[in-house]
Structures are given as structure tokens and as C-alpha cells.
LUMRO-910150 format. One record per residue (C-alpha): residue in three letters; x negated, y, z. Coordinates in pm, 1 decimal. Each point is the difference from the previous one (the first is absolute). Example, Ala and Ser with C-alpha at 12.3 -4.5 7.8 and 13.67 -1.06 7.14 Angstrom:
<koldrens>
> Ala / -1230.0 / -450.0 / 780.0 $
> Ser / -137.0 / 344.0 / -66.0 $
</koldrens>
This chain:
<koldrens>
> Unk / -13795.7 / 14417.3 / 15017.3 $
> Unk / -200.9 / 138.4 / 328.0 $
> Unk / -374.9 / 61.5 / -120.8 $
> Unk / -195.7 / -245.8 / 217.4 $
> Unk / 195.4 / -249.3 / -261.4 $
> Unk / -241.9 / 89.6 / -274.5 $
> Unk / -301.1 / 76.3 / 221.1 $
> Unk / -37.6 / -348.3 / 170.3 $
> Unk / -385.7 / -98.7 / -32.1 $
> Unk / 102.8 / -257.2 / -263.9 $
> Unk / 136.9 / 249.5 / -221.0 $
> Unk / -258.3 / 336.3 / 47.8 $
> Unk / -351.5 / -203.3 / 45.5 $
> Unk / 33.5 / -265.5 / -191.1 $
> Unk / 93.1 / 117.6 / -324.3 $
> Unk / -127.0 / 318.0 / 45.5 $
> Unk / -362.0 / -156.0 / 23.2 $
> Unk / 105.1 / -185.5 / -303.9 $
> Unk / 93.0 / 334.3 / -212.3 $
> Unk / -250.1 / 190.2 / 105.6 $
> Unk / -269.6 / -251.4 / -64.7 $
> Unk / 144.0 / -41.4 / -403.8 $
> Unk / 16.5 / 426.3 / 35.1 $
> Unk / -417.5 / -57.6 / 53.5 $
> Unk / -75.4 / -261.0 / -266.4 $
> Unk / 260.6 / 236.2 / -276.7 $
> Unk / -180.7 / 280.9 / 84.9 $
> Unk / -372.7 / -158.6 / -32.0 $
> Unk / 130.1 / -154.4 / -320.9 $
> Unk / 4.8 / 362.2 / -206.2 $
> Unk / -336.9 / 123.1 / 189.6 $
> Unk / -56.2 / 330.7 / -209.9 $
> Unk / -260.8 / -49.0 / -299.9 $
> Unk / -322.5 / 72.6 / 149.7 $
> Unk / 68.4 / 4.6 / 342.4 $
> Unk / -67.3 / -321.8 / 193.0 $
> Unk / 253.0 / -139.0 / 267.4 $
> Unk / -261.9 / 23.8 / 316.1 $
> Unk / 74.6 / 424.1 / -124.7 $
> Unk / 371.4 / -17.4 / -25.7 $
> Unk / 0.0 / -192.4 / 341.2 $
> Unk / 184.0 / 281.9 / 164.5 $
> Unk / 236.0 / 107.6 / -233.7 $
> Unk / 112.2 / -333.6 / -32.9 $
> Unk / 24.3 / -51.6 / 383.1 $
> Unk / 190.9 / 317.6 / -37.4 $
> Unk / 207.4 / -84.1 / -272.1 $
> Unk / 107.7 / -358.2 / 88.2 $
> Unk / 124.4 / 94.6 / 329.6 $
> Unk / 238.8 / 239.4 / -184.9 $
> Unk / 122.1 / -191.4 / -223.3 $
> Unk / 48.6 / -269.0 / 269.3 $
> Unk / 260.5 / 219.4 / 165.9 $
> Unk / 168.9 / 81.3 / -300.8 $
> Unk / -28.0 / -359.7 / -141.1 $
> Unk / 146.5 / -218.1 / 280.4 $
> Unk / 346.3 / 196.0 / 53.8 $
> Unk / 77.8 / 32.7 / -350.6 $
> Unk / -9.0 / -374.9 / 37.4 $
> Unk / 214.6 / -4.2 / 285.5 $
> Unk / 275.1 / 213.0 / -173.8 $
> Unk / 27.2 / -169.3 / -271.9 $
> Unk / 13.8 / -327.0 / 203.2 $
> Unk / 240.7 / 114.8 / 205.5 $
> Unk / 231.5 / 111.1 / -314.0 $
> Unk / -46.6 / -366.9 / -164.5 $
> Unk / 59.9 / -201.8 / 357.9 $
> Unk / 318.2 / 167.2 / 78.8 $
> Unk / 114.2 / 23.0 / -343.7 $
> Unk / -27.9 / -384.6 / -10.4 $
> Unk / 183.9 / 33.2 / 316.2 $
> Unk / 281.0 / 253.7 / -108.3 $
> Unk / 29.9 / 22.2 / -323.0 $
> Unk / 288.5 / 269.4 / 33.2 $
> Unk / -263.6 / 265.0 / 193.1 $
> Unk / -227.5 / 32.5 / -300.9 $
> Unk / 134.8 / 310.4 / -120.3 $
> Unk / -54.2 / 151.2 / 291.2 $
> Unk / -316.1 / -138.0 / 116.0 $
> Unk / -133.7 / 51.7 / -361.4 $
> Unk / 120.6 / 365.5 / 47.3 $
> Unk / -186.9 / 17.1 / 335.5 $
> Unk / -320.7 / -136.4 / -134.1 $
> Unk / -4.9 / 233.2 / -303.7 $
> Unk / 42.8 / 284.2 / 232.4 $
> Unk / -310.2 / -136.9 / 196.5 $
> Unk / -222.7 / -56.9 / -297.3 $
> Unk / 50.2 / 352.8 / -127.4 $
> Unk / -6.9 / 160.6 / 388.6 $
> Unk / -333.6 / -158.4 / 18.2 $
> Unk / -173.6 / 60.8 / -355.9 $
> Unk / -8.9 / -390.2 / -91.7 $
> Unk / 55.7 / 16.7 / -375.9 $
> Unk / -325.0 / 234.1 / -18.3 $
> Unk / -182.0 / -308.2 / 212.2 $
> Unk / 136.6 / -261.7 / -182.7 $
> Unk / -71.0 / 155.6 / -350.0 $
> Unk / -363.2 / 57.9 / 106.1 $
> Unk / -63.1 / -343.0 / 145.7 $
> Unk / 120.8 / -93.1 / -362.5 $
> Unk / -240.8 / 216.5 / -149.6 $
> Unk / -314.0 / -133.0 / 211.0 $
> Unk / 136.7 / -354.8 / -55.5 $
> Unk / -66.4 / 66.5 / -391.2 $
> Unk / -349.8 / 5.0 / 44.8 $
> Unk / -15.0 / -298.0 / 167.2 $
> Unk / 357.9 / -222.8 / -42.7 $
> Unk / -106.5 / -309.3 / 178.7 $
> Unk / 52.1 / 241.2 / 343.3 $
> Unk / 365.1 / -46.9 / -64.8 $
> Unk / 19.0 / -340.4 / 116.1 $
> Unk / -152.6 / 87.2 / 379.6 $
> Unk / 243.3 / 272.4 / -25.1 $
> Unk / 343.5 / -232.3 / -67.6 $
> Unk / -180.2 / -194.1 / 245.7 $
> Unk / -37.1 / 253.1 / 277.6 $
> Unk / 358.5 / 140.4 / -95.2 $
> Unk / 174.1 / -394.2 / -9.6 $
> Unk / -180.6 / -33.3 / 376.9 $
> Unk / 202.3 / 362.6 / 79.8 $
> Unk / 269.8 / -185.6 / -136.2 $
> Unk / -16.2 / -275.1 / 218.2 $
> Unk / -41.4 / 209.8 / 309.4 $
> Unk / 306.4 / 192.6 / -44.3 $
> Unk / 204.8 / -275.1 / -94.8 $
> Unk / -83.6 / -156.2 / 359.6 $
> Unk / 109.9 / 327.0 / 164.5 $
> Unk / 315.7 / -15.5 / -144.2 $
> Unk / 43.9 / -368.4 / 72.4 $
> Unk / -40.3 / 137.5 / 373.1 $
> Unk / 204.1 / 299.5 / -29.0 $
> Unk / 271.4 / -26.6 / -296.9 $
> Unk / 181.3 / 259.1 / 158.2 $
> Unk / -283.2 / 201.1 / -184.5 $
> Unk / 149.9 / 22.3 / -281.3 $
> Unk / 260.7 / 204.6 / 58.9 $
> Unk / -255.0 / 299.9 / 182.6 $
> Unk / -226.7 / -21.5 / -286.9 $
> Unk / 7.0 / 359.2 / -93.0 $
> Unk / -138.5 / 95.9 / 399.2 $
> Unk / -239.2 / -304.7 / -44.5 $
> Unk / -168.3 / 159.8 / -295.1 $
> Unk / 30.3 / 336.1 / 204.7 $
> Unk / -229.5 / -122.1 / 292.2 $
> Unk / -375.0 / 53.5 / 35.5 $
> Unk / -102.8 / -306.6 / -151.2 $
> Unk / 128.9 / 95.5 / -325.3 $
> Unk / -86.4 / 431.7 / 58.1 $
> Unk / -304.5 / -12.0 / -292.8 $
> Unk / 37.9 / 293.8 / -164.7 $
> Unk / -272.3 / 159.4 / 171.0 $
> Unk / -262.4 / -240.7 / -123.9 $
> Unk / 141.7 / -111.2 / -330.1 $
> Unk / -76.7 / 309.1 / -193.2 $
> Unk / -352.7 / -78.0 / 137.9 $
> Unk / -35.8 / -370.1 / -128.9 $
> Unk / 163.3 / 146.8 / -328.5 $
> Unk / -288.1 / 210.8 / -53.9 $
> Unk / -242.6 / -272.2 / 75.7 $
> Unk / 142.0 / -225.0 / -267.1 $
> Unk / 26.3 / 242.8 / -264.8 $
> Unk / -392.7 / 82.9 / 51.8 $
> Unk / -41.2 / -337.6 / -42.9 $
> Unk / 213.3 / -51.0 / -277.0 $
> Unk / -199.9 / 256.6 / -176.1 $
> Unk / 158.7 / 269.4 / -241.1 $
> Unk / 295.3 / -80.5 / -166.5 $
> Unk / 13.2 / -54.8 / -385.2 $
> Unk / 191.3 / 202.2 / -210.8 $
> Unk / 376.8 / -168.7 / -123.3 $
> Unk / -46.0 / -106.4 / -313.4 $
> Unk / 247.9 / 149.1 / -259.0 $
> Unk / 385.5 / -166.2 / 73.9 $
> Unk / 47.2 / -227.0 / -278.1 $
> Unk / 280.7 / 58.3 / -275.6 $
> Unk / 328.1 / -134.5 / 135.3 $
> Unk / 157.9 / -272.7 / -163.9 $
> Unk / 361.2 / -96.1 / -35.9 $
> Unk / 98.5 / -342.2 / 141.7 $
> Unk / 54.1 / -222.8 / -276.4 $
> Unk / 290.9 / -269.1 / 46.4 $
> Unk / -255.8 / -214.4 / 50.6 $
> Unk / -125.9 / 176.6 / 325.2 $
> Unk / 338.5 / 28.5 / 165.9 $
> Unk / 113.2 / -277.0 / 271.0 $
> Unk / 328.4 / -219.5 / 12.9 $
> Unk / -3.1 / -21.3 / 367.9 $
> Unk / -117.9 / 48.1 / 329.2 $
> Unk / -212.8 / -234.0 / 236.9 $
> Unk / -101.8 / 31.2 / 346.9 $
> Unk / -314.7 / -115.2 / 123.7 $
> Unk / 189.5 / -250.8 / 196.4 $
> Unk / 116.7 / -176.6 / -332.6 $
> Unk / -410.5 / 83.0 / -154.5 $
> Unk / -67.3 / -227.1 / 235.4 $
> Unk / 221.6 / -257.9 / -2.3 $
> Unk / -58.8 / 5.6 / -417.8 $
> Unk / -399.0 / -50.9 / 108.3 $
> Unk / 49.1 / -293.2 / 229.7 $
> Unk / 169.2 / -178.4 / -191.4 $
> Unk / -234.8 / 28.5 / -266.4 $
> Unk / -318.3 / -77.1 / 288.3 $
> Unk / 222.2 / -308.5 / 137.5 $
> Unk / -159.6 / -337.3 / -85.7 $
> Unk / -339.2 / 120.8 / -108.9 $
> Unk / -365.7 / -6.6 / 173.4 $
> Unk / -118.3 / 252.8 / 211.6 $
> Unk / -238.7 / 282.2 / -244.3 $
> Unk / 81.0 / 190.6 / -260.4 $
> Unk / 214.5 / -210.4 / -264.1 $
> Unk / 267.4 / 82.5 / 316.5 $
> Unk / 11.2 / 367.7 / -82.0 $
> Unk / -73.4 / -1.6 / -378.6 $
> Unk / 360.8 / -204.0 / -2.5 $
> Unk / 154.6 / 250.1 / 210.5 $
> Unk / -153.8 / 261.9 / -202.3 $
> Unk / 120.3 / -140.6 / -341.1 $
> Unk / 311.7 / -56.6 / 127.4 $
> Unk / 88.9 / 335.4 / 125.8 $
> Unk / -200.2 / 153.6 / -327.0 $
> Unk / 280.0 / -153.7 / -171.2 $
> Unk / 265.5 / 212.3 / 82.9 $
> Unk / -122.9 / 282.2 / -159.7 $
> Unk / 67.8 / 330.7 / 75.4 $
> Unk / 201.4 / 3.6 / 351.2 $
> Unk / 123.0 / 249.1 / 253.5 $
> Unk / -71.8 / -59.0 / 362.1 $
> Unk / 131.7 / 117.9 / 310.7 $
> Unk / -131.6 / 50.3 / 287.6 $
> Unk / -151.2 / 128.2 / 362.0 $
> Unk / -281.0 / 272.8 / -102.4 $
> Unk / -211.8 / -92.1 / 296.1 $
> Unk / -304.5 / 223.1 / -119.2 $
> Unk / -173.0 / 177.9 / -332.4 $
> Unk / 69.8 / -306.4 / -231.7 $
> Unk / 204.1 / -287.8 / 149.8 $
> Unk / 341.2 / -122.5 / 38.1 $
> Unk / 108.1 / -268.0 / 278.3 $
> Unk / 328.7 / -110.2 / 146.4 $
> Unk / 140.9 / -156.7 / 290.1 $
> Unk / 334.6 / -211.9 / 40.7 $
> Unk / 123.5 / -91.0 / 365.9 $
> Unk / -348.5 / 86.6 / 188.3 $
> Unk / -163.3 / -201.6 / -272.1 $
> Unk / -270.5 / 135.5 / -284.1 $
> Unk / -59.8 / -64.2 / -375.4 $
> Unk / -273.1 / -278.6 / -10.9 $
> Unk / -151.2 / 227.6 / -275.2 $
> Unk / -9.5 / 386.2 / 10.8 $
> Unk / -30.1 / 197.3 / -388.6 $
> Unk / -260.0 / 217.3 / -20.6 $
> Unk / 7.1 / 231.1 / -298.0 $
> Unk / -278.7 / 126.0 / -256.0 $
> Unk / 170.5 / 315.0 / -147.6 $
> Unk / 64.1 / 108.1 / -333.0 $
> Unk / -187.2 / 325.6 / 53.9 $
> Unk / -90.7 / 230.3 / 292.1 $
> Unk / 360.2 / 179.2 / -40.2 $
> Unk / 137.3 / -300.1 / 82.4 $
> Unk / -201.4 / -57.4 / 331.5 $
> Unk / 65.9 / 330.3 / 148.4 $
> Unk / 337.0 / -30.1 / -94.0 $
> Unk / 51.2 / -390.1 / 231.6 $
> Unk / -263.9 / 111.1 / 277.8 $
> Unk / 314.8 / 275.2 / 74.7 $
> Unk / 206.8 / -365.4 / 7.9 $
> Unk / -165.8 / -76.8 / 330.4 $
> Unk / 206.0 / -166.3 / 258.3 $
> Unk / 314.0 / -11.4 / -274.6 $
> Unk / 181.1 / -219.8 / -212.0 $
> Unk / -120.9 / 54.4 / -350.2 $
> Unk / 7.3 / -177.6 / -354.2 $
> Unk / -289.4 / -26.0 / -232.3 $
> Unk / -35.6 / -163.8 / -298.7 $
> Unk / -297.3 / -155.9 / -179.8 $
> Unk / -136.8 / -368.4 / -69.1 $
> Unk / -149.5 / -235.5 / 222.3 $
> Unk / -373.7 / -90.9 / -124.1 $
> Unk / -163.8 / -165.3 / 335.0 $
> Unk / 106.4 / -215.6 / 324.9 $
> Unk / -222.2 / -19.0 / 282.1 $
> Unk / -14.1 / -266.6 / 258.5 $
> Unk / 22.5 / 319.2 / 210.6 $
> Unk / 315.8 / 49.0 / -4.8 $
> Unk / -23.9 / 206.1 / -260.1 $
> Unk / 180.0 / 30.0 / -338.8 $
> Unk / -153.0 / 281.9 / -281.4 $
> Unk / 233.0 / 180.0 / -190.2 $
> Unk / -171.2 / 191.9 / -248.9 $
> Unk / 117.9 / 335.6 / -150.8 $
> Unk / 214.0 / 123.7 / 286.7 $
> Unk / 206.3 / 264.0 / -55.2 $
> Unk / 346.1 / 78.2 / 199.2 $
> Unk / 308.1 / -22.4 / -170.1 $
> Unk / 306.4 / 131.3 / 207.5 $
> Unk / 206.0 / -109.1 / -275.5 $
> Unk / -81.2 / -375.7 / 14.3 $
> Unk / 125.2 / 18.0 / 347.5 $
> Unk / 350.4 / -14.5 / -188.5 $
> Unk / -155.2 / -349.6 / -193.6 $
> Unk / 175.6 / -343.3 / 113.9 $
> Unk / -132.3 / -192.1 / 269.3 $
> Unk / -217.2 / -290.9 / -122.1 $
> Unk / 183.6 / -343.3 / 95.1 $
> Unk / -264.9 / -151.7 / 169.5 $
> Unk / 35.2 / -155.9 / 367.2 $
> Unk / -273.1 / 179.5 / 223.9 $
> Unk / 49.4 / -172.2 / 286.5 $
> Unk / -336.9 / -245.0 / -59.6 $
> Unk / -195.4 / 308.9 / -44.4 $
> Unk / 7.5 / 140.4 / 366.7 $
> Unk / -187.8 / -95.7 / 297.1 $
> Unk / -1.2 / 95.8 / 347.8 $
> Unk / -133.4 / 367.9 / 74.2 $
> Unk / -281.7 / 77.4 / 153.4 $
> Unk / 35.5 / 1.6 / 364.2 $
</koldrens>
């Protein structure tokens, strides 16, 4: 894909205003105890132009991945491959894990941040739309100077993690328990058939939030279960059939910390966890609680449910 593709005024002022604006207000939203925000003025002008540039193309990557995935789905190994070589190449998993950190203090910023990465999203699904042939250069797209942010992202790391304060010390890892019968799956779902399962059980009722507390109990009621799925970042699995997407993604709340390090090196793979689903939200979003991944259950039967109803177009 030539550069000027992903440099068109659209693309670089528009949403690049946009991210660097939500960099300002994150940043002014953990002001340093004692210290007013008319004196952290600079450091924040500083600050939220750095995180700007590293902000807006990890959006664009990861766009770019999802759009011509939902194009291709037989490339994904090797764009996924080509992505993870990026991420590491330019320090994002430090970034990411400190944004994370800063986002503790104050969790409502993560919903201007899935904002700001959804419009990155958007923007790179439109490229692609122009220029499908893309797909199949992605490795020298994520090698041009748009995406070169290695030299600033070490930078915006540091930022962050002043922010973000020190970090506490891990608490003691908990005694390991055995999996009882009880905890172990009978078979395997995709998000695909999640989905279906929850819109069936929405179908019929009212707008609010009787519609998810059915899909909830319904999908409660299957007890333990293995799914399998995209990992598309640190906690969620997605999947895509014939350039469409799961109309619900599962996001996972992990049995421990073990557990999370152990999926966030899942990124970009096909992986099976297992846990229990204990929330649906209108989002798009089904809970399963107690992650943990399970190689094993990967050998589990496939649940005989049709999946079909539970994908929708991609995002384009």
C-alpha cells in the first residue's frame, strides 16, 4: 500500500486532532497531588503530543490486521506474524501495559480510548476498501514511516508510568487448585455461536436491560465451557467467518495474574480458554469469568449449535 494511502488529510488530521485531544484531557485527569494543571501545562503539552504519535498508528495496525483479515481470512497467520513482529520492533507491549496502568487510576478514560482506537479502526478499514491489494504487502506497510515509532514510544512509555505512579508489589500467587470435575468443559464454542446463543435469548424482548440479563442467564447456564477463538489483544477472543465478525467478542477476567501473562503471549493466535460466562453487554461484549487456557480442551467436541445468526457484517 503506497504511503500517501494512509496520510490523506482525512486519515492524519482528523483523527489525529481527535487522539491527541483525549491524550490532553487523560493526562489532566491524574494531575500530580499538589500540583495544579495551569503547572503541569507543559508537560502535558509535551506528553500528549507523544503519545499522539504513538497512539494513532497502533490504531492503524491493528485496523489494518482486522480489515484484511475480514477480507482474507487465509493471510492471518501471516499478517498476525507481521504485526507481532511490529509491536515488539517498536516497544508496544511496554506502551500498552502502561496506558493500562494510568487507566487504573482513572478507568472511565478507557472508553475515549476504544473510542479513539474504533475511529483508527474505521480509517484503516476505508484504506483497504481503496486498496485491497494491501493486504497482501502488509509486512512493508507496517515497515513505512508512518508506522517507524520506536523512537518516541519509549518516550510516551516513560510518561505513563510517571503517571501511573509506582507500581505495587504482586501479592503472594495463590495456592493452586486442582480442577474439580465440576470445573472441566464438555465442549467448545466460538464466539460466533456466543452470539447466536445471546440473540436468541434478546429476540422478542424490549430494548434495556431485561435483553441482556436473558442472554446472560442463558449463557450462565452452560456452565463451565471452553471457547475458541481470535486473541485480538490482552484479554479477548473474536472470530470472523467469510469477511464477517462475531456480533459479540469474549472478553476474559482471569483466574489469576499467571493466567494473564500466559494469554497476552496468545496475541494475534488461535487459543482456547476456559471459564464461565457471568455478564453480557449490549457492547458486544460477553464476560467470561475465571479465564484460564486450556490446550487440552482444544481436543473437547464442538458444541452443536448453528452460528450462523450470530455474525454480522465486519467493520468496513
Amino acid at each position: 500500500m503506497p504511503g500517501p494511502r494512509l496520510t490523506a488529510a482525512r486519515l492524519a488530521a482528523a483523527r489525529l486532532a481527535a487522539v491527541r485531544l483525549a491524550a490532553a484531557l487523560m493526562l489532566l485527569s491524574v494531575v500530580a497531588p499538589g500540583r495544579t494543571a495551569a503547572q503541569e501545562a507543559d508537560p502535558i503539552t509535551a506528553a500528549s503530543q507523544a503519545i499522539a504519535d504513538v497512539l494513532v498508528p497502533i490504531g492503524l495496525a491493528r485496523g489494518l490486521v482486522s480489515a484484511c483479515d475480514g477480507r482474507d481470512p487465509g493471510g492471518q497467520p501471516a499478517r498476525a506474524d507481521a504485526h507481532r513482529r511490529w509491536r515488539q520492533a517498536n516497544g508496544v507491549d511496554g506502551f500498552e501495559a502502561a496506558m493500562t496502568a494510568v487507566q487504573a487510576k482513572a478507568p472511565e478514560l478507557a472508553i475515549g480510548r476504544a473510542r479513539l482506537e474504533d475511529a483508527s479502526r474505521s480509517q484503516a478499514s476505508e484504506a483497504i476498501e481503496r486498496d485491497p491489494a494491501a493486504c497482501q504487502d502488509l509486512p512493508r506497510v507496517l515497515d513505512g514511516q508512518r508506522f517507524r515509532i520506536a523512537h518516541v514510544t519509549a518516550d510516551a512509555e516513560a510518561v505513563l508510568r510517571n503517571l501511573a505512579g509506582p507500581r505495587p508489589e504482586a501479592p503472594p500467587a495463590p495456592a493452586e487448585r486442582a480442577p474439580t470435575p465440576a470445573d472441566r468443559p464438555r465442549q467448545v464454542y466460538g464466539p460466533g455461536q456466543l452470539s447466536a446463543l445471546a440473540q436468541a435469548a434478546m429476540a422478542g424482548l424490549p430494548p434495556g436491560q431485561g435483553r441482556t440479563a436473558a442472554a446472560r442467564r442463558t449463557l450462565a447456564a452452560l456452565g463451565p465451557i471452553a471457547v475458541r477463538g481470535r486473541a485480538v489483544d490482552g484479554s479477548r477472543l473474536h472470530e470472523w467467518r467469510n469477511g464477517r465478525r462475531a456480533a459479540f467478542a469474549v472478553a476474559c477476567t482471569f483466574a489469576d495474574r499467571r493466567e494473564r501473562q500466559r494469554f497476552a503471549r496468545e496475541r494475534d493466535r488461535e487459543t482456547v480458554v476456559v471459564g464461565r460466562v457471568r455478564q453480557v453487554a449490549a457492547g458486544g461484549t460477553i464476560g467470561l469469568h475465571g479465564c484460564r487456557l486450556d490446550p487440552a480442551a482444544a481436543r473437547l467436541p464442538d458444541a452443536a449449535v448453528d452460528a450462523d445468526a450470530g455474525f454480522e457484517p465486519a467493520p468496513r
